[in-house]
N, C-alpha and C positions, 0 to 999 in steps of 0.2 A: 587332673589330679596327679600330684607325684605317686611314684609306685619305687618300689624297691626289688631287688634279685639277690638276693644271697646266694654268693656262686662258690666252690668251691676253688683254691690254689690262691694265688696272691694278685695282687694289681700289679699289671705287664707281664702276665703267665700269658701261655696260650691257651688256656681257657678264657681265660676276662677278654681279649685282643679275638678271639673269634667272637665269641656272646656278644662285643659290644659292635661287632662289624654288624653284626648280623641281624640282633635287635633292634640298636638305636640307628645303624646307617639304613639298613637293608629293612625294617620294619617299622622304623622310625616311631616309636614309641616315646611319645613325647614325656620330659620329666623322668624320665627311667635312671634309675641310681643302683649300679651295680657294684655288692658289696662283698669282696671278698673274704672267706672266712676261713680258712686250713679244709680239711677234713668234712666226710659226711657228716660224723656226729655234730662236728662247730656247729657246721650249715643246721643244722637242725636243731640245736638250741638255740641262734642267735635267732633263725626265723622266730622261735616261738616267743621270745623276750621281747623282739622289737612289736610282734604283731599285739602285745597289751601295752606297748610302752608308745609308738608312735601311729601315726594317723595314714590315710594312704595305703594302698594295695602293695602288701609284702608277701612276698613266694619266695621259697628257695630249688633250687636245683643243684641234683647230685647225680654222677657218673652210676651205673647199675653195677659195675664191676662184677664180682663175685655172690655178695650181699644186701644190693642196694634196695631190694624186697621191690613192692609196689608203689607204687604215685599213691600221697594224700591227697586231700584236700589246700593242702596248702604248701607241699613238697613234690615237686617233678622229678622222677628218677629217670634219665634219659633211655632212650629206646635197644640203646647200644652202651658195650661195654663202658664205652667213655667218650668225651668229647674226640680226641683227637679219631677217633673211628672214621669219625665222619670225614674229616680230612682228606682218609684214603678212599676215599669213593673214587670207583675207573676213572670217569669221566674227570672229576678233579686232578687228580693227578696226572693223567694226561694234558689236561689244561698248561697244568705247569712244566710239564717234559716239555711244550710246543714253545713255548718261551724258551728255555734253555738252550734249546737246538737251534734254534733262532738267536741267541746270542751270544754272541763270539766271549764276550767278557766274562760269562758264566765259569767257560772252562769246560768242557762237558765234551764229550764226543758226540758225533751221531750214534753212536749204540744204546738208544733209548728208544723206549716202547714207542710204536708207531701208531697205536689204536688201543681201546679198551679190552680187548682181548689181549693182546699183548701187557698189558698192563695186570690185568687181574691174573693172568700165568705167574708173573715175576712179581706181584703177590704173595701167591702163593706158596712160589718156591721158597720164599723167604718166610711163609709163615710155619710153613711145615716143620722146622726145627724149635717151634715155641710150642707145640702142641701137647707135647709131654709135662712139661712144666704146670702149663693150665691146666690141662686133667688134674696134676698134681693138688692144685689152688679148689678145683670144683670141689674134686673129693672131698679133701682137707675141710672145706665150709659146711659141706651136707654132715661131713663127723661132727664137727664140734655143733650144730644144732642139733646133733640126736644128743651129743653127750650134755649140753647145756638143758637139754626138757628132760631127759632122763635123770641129775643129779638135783635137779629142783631147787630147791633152798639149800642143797648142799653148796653148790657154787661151785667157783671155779678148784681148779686144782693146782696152782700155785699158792707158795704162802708169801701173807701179806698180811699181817697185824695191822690194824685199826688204830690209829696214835690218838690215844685217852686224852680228855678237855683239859684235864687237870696236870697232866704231865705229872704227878707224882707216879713214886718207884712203885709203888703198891699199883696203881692202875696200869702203868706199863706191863708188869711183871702179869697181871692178871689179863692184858689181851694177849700175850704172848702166847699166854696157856688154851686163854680160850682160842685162839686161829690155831694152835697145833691138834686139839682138837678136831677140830673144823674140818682142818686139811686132812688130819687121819681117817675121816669119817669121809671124805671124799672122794680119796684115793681108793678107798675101799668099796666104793660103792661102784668105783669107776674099774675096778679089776674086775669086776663083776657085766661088765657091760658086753653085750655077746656084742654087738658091734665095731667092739674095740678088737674081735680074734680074727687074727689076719686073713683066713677064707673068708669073715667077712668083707674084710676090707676091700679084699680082691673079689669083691662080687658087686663091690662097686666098681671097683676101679676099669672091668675090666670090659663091659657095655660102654661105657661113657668113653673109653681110650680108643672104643671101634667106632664108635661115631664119629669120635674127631678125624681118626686115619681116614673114613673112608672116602673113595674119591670125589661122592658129590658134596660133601662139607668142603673142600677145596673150590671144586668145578662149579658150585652155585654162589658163591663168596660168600657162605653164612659164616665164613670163619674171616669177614670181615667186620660183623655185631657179635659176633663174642669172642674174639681174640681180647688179647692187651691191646691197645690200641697204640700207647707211647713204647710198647719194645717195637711192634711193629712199624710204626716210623721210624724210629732209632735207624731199625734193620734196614730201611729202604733209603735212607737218607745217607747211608754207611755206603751200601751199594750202587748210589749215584754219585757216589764222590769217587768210586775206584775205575770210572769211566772216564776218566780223563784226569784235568791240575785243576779241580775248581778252585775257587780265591776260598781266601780264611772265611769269608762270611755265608758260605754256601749253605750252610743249616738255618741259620735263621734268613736270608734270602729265599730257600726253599719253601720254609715255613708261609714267609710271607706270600709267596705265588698261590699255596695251597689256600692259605685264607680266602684270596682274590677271586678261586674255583669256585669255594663255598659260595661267597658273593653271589658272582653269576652265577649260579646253580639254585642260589635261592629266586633269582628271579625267572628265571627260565624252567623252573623243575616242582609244582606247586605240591607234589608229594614226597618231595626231599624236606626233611628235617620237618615233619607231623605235628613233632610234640612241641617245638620251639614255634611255631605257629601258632599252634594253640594255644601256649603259654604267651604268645605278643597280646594274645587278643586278650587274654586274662588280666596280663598287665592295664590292660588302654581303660580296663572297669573302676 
């Protein structure tokens, strides 16, 4: 039976270009139709529209990011920050350093990690300067869920009038009034919010930013599942080009090596990628 994957980013992202390596080459999931849709939110409307509108086992899958909360029933929130996470797993990326070094055309010097230890150091060294930021992102998410249950029905705290059916001046002029209400009645509730006074803030801030620094968050690579996962390629991709002259194509060359990892990583490694496994098998129903 046909099945569907609502996945997040566009067709020829490197989300759909792993998923579909991985599901349809590598899991071969027969009938599988991978639909791209923007955003978590998309992902999770379109699943829920196609699943009364078409026939066939539809799931969607979203990156965990910041916010991506827990797996439904019908929504996979990945196990890691995000697809490209998985990418830089040691071993893959060394997969793809062994190639590089191995070919002259690449451009690339021998000064590339020689082993998965070497590898997950220069990891790390490069994730170490993202870690401030992400503290930044955690914090920032856990605030605005305290502030979003605490204002209730107040809502948010920008203004944004409600554009009336009728478009006359009279119902204009009246949501105007009623969102400046709104928003005065939310702001006020929200100066009121002991989580908003900055000892608080920094009482969050300031466990969570020693968790990140400390050195077994580096040294066990948990800051390989919850980093960003595309700064950190960015960052690694940037530092394998200053090894040597690669050619103009060396990112997405790269990219493609990393794919290839995954590849053989899914077939040699039966508890690498858990939840994509068990999401083949959901698909095959």
């Amino acid at each position: 039976m046909a099945s569907t994957l609502v996945i997040e980013g566009e067709a020829g992202s490197l989300d759909y270009r792993l998923l579909h390596r991985l599901l349809v080459d590598c899991a071969r999931v027969d009938g599988l139709t991978l639909r791209p849709a923007g955003g978590d939110a998309t992902v999770r409307a379109v699943v829920a529209h196609l699943r009364g509108h078409e026939g066939g086992t539809v799931l969607g899958l979203v990156d965990r990011n910041r916010g991506g909360g827990e797996s439904t029933d019908h929504v996979v929130v990945l196990a890691r920050h995000e697809i490209e996470n998985y990418l830089l797993e040691p071993g893959v990326v060394l997969a793809a350093c062994e190639v590089l070094r191995t070919a002259p055309s690449a451009g690339c010097t021998p000064a590339l990690p020689a082993d998965e230890a070497a590898v997950l150091d220069l990891l790390g060294e490069l994730a170490a300067p993202l870690v401030p930021l992400h503290c930044l992102r955690q914090v920032e998410a856990l605030l605005r869920a305290r502030i979003g249950a605490a204002l209730g029905d107040l809502g948010r705290t920008s203004y944004s009038a409600p554009r009336p059916n009728d478009g006359s001046a009279a119902a204009c002029l009246a949501s105007l009034e009623q969102e400046a209400r709104r928003f005065v009645a939310a702001c006020a509730a929200a100066a009121e919010l002991a989580d908003l006074a900055p000892a608080a803030v920094r009482a969050l801030w300031t466990p969570e930013h020693a968790r990140l620094t400390a050195s077994e968050f580096l040294a066990s690579g948990q800051f390989l599942v919850e980093l960003d996962g595309k700064q950190l390629l960015a960052a690694l991709v940037a530092k394998l080009q200053a090894t040597g002259r690669p050619r103009a194509s060396f990112a997405a060359d790269f990219e493609r090596l990393l794919i290839d990892g995954c590849a053989e990583r899914w077939a040699a490694a039966p508890t690498f990628f858990v939840e994509l496994r068990d999401l083949a098998e959901r698909l095959r129903r």
